[in-house]
C-alpha positions in Angstrom: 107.5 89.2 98.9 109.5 87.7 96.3 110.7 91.2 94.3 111.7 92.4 98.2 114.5 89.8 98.4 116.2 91.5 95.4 119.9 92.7 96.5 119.9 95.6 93.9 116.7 96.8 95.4 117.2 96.4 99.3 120.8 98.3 98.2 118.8 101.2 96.3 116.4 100.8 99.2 118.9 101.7 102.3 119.7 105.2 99.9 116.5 106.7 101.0 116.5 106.0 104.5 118.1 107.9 106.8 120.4 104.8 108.0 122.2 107.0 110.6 119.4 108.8 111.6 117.4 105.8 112.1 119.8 103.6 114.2 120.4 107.0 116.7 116.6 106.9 117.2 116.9 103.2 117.8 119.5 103.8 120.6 117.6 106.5 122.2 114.8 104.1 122.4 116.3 101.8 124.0 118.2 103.4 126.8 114.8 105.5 127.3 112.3 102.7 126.9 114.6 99.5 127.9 112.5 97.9 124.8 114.4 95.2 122.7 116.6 96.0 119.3 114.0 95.2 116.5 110.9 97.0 119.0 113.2 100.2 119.2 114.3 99.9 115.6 110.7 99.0 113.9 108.9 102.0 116.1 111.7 104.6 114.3 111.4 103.6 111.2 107.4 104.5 111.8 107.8 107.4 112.7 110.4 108.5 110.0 108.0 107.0 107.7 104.9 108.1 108.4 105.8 111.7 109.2 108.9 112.5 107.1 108.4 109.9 103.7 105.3 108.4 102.9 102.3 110.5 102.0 98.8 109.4 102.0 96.7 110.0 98.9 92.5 110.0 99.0 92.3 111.4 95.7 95.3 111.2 93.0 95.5 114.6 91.5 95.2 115.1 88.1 98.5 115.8 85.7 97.2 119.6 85.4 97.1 120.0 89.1 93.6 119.9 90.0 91.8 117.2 92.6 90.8 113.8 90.1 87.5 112.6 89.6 86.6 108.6 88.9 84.7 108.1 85.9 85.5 104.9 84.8 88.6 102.0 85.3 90.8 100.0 83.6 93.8 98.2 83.8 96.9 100.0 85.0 99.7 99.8 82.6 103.5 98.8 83.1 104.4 102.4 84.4 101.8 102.3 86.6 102.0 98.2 88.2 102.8 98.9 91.8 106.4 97.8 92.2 108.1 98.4 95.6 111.0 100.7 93.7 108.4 103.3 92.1 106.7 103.4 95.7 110.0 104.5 96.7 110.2 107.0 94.4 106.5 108.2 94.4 106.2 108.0 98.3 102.6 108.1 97.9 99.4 105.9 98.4 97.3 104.2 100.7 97.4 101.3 102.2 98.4 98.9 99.8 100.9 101.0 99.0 102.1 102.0 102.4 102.4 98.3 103.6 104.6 97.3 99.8 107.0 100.0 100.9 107.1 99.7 104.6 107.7 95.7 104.4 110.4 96.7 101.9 111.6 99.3 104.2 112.1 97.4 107.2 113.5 93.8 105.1 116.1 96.3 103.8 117.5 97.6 107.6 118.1 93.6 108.7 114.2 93.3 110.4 112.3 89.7 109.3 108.6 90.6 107.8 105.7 89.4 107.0 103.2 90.7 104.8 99.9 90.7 106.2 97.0 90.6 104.1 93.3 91.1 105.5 90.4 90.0 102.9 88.3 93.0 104.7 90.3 95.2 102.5 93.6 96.3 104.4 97.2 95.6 104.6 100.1 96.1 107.2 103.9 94.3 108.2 104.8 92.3 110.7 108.1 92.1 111.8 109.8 88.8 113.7 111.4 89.6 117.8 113.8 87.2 118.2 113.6 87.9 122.1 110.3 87.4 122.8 110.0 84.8 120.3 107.2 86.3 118.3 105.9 88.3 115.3 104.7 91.6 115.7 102.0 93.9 114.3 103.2 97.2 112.4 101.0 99.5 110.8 102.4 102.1 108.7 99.9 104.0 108.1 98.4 104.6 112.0 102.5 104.4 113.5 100.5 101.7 115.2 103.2 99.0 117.1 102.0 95.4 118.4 98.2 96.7 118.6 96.9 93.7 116.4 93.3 94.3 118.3 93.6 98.0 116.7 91.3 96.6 113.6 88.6 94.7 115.3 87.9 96.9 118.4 89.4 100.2 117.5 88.4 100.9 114.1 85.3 98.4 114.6 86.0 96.2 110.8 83.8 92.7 110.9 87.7 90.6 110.1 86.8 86.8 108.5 90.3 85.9 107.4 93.8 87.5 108.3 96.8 85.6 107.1 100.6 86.6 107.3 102.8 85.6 104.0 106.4 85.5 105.0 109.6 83.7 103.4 108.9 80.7 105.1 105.5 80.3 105.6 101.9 81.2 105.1 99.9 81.5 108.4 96.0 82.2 109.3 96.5 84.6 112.0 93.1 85.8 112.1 92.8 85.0 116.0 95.7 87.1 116.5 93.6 90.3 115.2 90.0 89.7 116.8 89.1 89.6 120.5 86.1 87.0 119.9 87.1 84.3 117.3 83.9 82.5 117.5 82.3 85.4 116.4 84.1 86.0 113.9 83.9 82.4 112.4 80.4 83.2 111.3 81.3 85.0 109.2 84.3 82.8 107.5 82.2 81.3 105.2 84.4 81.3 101.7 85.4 77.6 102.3 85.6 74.9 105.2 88.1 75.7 107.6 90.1 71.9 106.8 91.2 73.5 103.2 92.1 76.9 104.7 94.5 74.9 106.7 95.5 72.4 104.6 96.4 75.6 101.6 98.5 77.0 104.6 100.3 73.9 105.4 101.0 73.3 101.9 102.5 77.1 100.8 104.5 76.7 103.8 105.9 73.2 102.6 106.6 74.5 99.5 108.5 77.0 100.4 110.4 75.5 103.1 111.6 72.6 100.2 115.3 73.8 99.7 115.8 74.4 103.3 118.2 72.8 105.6 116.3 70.0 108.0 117.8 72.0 110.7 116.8 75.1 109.7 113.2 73.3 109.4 112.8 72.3 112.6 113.6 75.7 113.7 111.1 77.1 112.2 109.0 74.4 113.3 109.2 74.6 117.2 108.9 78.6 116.3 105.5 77.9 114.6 104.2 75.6 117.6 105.1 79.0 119.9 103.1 80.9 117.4 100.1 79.0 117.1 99.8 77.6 121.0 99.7 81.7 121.2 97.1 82.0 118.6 94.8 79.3 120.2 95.4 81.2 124.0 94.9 84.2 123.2 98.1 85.6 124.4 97.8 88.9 122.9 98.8 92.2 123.7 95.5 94.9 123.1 97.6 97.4 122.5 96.1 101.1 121.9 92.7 100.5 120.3 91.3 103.7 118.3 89.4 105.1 114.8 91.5 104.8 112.1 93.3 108.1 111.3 94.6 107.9 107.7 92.0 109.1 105.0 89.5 111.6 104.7 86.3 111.3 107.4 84.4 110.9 104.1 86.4 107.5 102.8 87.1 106.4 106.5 82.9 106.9 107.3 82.1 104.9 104.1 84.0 101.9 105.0 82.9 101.7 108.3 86.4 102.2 110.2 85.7 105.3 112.0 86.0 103.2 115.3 83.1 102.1 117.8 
């Protein structure tokens, strides 16, 4: 999140979107839909990206233009480190990849993010409504919008822990993305649940140090809305399918073909 907040790279950033094109879409959407700003705005820059800049990649091809093969890893040099600029320039990956560039994406047109990082193996954004007072779920990849449920009962993954890493805080939002959170706690397992929350509660500490006390207590009352959410359930299903990026080979072997 850190290299995002770079003004030399949101600048560089803005030159491959479509600015123009973007915000008429955003318009549109909202005198169609009567959604808010950042809804209308977030749901066209998914479909721009998904369909008109990113490209999803199940097997990298080779340098001689054939379909690659795996025989073996190692450590990927500096070239090759995944840093949000050469995503920009490559507009290729998977998920990893598609979340880095779509977080950066969205930061750069004015949106708040978080990145959100599932230890089931997956990544997507979440970008901050300042109307309805709450953080929505953004997947690049699917052009999935505020379906956090899409994971658990769509694509049918076993979640344990889901947290959101944002510029002020670090959150364990795992009962925003499962319909049946005792069920899941069987199988959160890596640690007791005090030191999950007490790591939380200290990365959010740390970096809300240099902030105003104003600003603090902002963001204070905001978490208290979040997590009396978390704890209610309040969540919006959303549309709940199989996941559609990746071949049915690589999407059947991890078990995310849906229920």
């Amino acid at each position: 999140m850190k290299a995002h907040k770079d003004q030399d790279l949101l600048d560089f950033t803005l030159t491959v979107i479509p600015v123009e094109a973007i915000h008429e879409e955003t318009q549109s959407r909202i005198e169609k839909e009567g959604i808010p700003f950042n809804h209308a705005l977030t749901k066209a820059l998914l479909k721009w990206f998904k369909h008109s800049f990113f490209k999803w990649v199940d097997k990298p091809q080779c340098e001689c233009g054939q379909a690659g093969q795996i025989v073996g890893t190692d450590r990927p040099n500096q070239s090759e480190s995944i840093d949000p600029k050469s995503l920009l320039l490559s507009r290729k990956g998977r998920c990893g990849e598609w979340a880095n560039a779509f977080t950066l994406v969205c930061r750069a047109m004015g949106l708040e993010v978080r990145y959100v990082l599932d230890f089931t193996d997956h990544v997507w954004t979440e970008i901050y409504c300042d109307v309805q007072n709450r953080w929505i779920h953004c997947d690049s990849c699917e052009e999935s919008f505020d379906s956090p449920l899409l994971y658990s009962e769509g694509w049918g993954k076993k979640l344990n822990y889901v947290f959101a890493v944002g510029d002020t805080e670090v959150r364990d939002v795992t009962r925003k993305y499962v319909k049946d959170f005792k069920e899941c706690s069987s199988r959160r397992n890596m640690c007791a649940e005090r030191l999950v929350n007490n790591t939380a509660y200290f990365l959010t500490s740390k970096l809300r140090s240099s902030l105003s006390p104003l600003y603090v207590n902002e963001l204070n009352l905001r978490d208290f809305k979040e997590i009396q959410a978390l704890f209610s359930q309040q969540i919006n299903w959303g549309e709940l399918k199989g996941r559609q990026t990746g071949s049915v080979e690589w999407r059947t072997a991890r078990g995310e073909m849906g229920k």
